[in-house]
C-alpha positions, 0 to 999 in steps of 0.5 A: 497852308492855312494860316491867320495870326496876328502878334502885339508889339513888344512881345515874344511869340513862338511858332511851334509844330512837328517837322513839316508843319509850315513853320519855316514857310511861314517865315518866309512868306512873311519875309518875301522869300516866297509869294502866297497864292492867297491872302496877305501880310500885313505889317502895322496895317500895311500889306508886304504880300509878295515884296521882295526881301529887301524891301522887307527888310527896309520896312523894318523886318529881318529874319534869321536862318536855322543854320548860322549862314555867317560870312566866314573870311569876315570878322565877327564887326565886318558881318555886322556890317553887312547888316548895318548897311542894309540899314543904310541903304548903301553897299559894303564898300561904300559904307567902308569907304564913306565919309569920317561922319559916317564912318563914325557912326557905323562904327559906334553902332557896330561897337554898340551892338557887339557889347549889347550880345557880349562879344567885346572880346572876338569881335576882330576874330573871324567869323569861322574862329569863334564859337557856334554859340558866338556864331549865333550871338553875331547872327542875332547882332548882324540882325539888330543890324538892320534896324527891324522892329520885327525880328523872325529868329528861326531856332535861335536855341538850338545846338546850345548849351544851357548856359548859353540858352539862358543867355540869348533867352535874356538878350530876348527879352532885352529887346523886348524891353528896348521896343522890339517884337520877337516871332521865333521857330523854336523846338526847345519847349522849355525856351517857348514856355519860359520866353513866350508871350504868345504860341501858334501851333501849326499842324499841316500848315494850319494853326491848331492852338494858340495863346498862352505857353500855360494853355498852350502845353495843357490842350489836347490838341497840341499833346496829340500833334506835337508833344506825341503824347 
């Protein structure tokens, strides 16, 4: 892989490719599920090349998986609060079992972020109970969970209906709005252009385009390698 991009703050990027491009690579070597031979990762001028996820995850970026990797015998407010705990540097069972003080505030966050995706209703429902498009919302908040300032959403559209893209497309630019930045791996075209500040187009590993979705969908390039035209 060859590959240099860089991502404002407060924006939505989208990274896009034909299969086999390098784009779930490239989230994990940002996110330290794999070590570069070379170059770095930095993250508001510090260099993270080759820590190790948590660690990652502690300095303020979390990333999402394209299959819903939800804990299913937990409910929708306890697989948030396996991200919440990351936040807080402290296990499951203790954050369970800590003091009233802290108690009290995970369980305001917990209550805050289930109304913050819209989903008051199943959130004492297990994970495996509710819908795959309330499976993905729970992901997005198990996420929000750990405090990032950098979210990496891998297809957070996909297996969607319209209806419920348009929903998490709106939740996106919510957290932009709210001081988030957002880097997704998306195949839905209509999401990347409607949603995107910035798009990178990989093709073998290497950036071939990037810039604006408007330009994005006009070069040539991209047309070749991506749309198939």
């Amino acid at each position: 892989m060859d590959l240099s991009f860089a991502i404002g703050e407060k924006t939505i990027n989208s990274l896009i490719g034909p299969n086999g491009a390098g784009k779930t690579t490239a989230f994990s070597l940002i996110t330290g599920f794999l070590k570069p031979d070379a170059g770095k990762v930095l993250f508001r001028g510090r260099d993270i090349t080759g820590l190790p996820p948590f660690q990652i995850v502690k300095l303020g970026i979390v990333r999402t998986f394209q299959d819903v990797r939800a804990l299913n015998k937990l409910t929708v407010r306890e697989n948030l609060l396996i991200g919440l705990s990351e936040a807080h540097h402290q296990g499951f069972i203790q954050s369970t079992l800590g003091g009233k003080s802290l108690k009290g505030k995970i369980t305001k966050e917990i209550d805050r972020l289930i109304e913050f995706v819209g989903l008051k209703e199943a959130a004492d429902e297990l994970a495996e109970n509710v819908s795959y498009a309330e499976q993905k919302l729970m992901i997005l908040a198990r996420a929000l969970a750990t405090d990032a300032q950098l979210l990496l959403l891998d297809e957070p559209a996909s297996g969607l209906d319209q209806t419920s893209i348009e929903r998490m497309m709106a939740l996106l630019r919510r957290l932009v709005e709210e001081g988030k930045t957002v880097l997704i791996v998306e195949h839905n075209m209509d999401v990347v252009i409607n949603i995107s500040d910035q798009v990178v187009v990989l093709d073998f590993g290497h950036k071939i385009a990037a810039g604006p979705p408007g330009e994005i969908r006009r070069d040539p390039r991209v047309i070749q390698a991506y749309l198939g035209v």
